[in-house]
C-alpha positions, 0 to 999 in steps of 0.5 A: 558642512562644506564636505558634506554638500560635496559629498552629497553631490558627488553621490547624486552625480554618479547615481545619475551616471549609473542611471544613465548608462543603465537606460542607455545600455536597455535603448539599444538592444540588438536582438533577432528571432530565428525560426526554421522554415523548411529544409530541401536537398538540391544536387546533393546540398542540403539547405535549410531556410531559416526566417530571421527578423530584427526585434530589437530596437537598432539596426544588425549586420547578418553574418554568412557563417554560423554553426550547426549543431546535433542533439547528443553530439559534442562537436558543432560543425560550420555551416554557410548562410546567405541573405538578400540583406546583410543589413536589417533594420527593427522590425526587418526580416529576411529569409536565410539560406543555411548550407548545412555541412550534412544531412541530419538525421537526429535533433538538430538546431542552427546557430546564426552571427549577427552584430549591431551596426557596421562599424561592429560587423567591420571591426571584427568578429560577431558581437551576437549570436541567436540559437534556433529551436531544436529542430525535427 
């Protein structure tokens, strides 16, 4: 009777770890909406600016890199961003300037980095990324 009481605890304490962990990992959920705005050719540079906004529920770091890729093509190429704020609170949004390698003549989309907090975006490389549209 003894092992059975234990065994039943035992059983309802991970149950309500497992629920735990489970409700924890939904609560923080870092997530942005990258929307392409327009595109512009300065000096023989081609930038695309892109609005990004923090729908998730904690703040990300924005990273200066990402990538580019085009429809039907196998390679992706490495492309430069700039933002006013590297730090995005929920609900915070800012406009991203994207140095892209080349024109694009056919479909393309654009690839951003983002990671959680600080202390991820210090630790090393991005934990997150978001893809855009295909583009044209």
């Amino acid at each position: 009777m003894k092992n059975s009481i234990q065994i039943i605890l035992w059983a309802c304490t991970l149950a309500l770890v497992v629920f735990a962990l489970i409700v924890v990992s939904k609560i923080s959920k870092p997530k942005i909406a990258l929307t392409y705005q327009t595109q512009t050719n300065e000096a023989g540079h081609y930038i695309a600016f892109f609005a990004v906004t923090n729908i998730g529920n904690v703040s990300i770091i924005c990273y200066n890199s990402g990538f580019v890729e085009q429809i039907g093509q196998s390679n992706v190429e490495q492309a430069v961003c700039e933002s006013r704020h590297y730090e995005l609170q929920p609900s915070q949004g800012d406009i991203v300037k994207v140095y892209l390698p080349t024109a694009n003549v056919e479909r393309w989309r654009f690839t951003m980095f983002y990671s959680r907090d600080r202390a991820n975006y210090k630790s090393g490389p991005a934990k997150f990324f978001q893809t855009s549209e295909w583009i044209k």
